[in-house]
N, C-alpha and C positions, 0 to 999 in steps of 0.2 A: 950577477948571480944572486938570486935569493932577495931580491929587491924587496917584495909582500913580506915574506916573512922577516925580514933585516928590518920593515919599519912598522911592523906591528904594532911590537910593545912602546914605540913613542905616542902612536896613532892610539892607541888604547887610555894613556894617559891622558892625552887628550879630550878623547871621548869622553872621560871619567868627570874632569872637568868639567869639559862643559854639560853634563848631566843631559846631553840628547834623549832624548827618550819619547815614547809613543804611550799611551794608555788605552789599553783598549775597554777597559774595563774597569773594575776597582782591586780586581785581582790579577789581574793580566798586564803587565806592562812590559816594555821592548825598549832595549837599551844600546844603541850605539856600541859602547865596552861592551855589551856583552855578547853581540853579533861580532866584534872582532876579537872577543877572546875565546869563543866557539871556532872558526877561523882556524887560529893560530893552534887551537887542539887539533884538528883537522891537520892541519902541514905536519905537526909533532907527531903524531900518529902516523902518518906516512913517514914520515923521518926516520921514527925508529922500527920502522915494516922491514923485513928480510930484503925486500926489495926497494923500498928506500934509501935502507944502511949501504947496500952496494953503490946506490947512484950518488948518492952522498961523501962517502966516502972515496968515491973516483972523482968529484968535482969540490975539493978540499973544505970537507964538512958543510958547503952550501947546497940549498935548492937549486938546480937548473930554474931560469924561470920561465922555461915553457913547464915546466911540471907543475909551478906555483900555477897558473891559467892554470892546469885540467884540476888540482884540487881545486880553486874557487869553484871552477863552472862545475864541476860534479856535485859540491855540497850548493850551490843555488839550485842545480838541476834536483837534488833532495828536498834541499825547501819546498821548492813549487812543486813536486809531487805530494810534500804533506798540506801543502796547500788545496789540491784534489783531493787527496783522502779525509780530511777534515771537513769541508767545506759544507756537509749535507750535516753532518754529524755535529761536528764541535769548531763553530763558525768562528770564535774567539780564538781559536788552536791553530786556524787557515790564515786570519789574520796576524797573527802573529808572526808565523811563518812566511807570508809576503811581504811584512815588513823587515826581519831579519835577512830575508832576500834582497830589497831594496836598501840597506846598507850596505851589501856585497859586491854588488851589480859594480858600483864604480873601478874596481878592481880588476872586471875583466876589460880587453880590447873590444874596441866595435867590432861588429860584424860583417864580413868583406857583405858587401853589395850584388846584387844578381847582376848588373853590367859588370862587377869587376871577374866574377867568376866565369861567364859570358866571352868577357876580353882576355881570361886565361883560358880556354876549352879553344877559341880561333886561333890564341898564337900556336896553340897543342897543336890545333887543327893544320893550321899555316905551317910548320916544323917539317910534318908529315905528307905538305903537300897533298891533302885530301881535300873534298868540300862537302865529306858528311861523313860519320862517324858509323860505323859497324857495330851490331850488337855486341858482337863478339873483344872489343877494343873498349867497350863501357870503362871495364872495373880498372883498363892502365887509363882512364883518361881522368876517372877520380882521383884517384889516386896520382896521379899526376896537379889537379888542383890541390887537392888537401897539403901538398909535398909543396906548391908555390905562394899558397892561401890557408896556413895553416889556422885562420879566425874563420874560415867558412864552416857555415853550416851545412854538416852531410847532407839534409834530406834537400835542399836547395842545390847544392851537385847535383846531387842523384836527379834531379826534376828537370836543371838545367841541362844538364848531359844527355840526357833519354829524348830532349828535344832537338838534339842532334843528327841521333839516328833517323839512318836512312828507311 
């Protein structure tokens, strides 16, 4: 439990040290410590949310660390949004933002693979004894991936499962 957040602050020292950093400009620089001490505001902030404090508090003061995954991928998935919204406008602000991204990224899991998701939709399939999936059976067959692949990407379910149907 709480594995990301338990070794931040060593990993931040770290960073601190070894002075990582990116310049992207003579004003603009990116710093390893401080994509992971953004991070660690991140989890604290969820930590101490209404609904945080409850989950936390029922798994003895730790993060679950499937929750630590959804905070990283929600704040990468925020970076690389202001990496879109920057990018016409204030190209130094996009860059920055990809690269505070790209110190994050190693935090999350790979991403199940379209044969793995593929190989869980036929054992679903094979379970049920069918050899094509009904519209109507889609949203328990996601949710049956998501529930055995929880590193898959929805919109690749959703692509892969629709190629199912009969």
């Amino acid at each position: 439990m709480g594995k990301i957040f338990n070794g931040l602050s060593k990993e931040i020292m770290v960073a601190m040290k070894s002075g990582e950093k990116v310049e992207i400009n003579e004003n603009t620089v990116v710093t390893k410590a401080n994509a992971l001490k953004n991070l660690k505001t991140k989890m604290l902030e969820w930590k101490t949310s209404k609904e945080g404090a409850k989950v936390v508090n029922a798994n003895n003061g730790e993060i679950p660390d499937s929750q630590e995954i959804v905070i990283v991928k929600k704040y990468v998935a925020e970076l690389m949004g202001d990496v879109e919204t920057y990018k016409e406008v204030k190209p130094n602000m996009a860059k920055a933002a990809e690269i505070e991204a790209s110190y994050l990224t190693p935090y999350l899991p790979a991403e199940a693979s379209a044969s793995d998701i593929q190989n869980c939709v036929e054992f679903w399939m094979k379970g049920q004894d069918v050899t094509s999936i009904e519209q109507k059976q889609m949203g328990i067959v996601i949710k049956f991936v998501k529930n055995e692949l929880e590193n898959a990407d929805g919109k690749l379910v959703s692509e892969i499962v629709r190629s199912y149907i009969k």
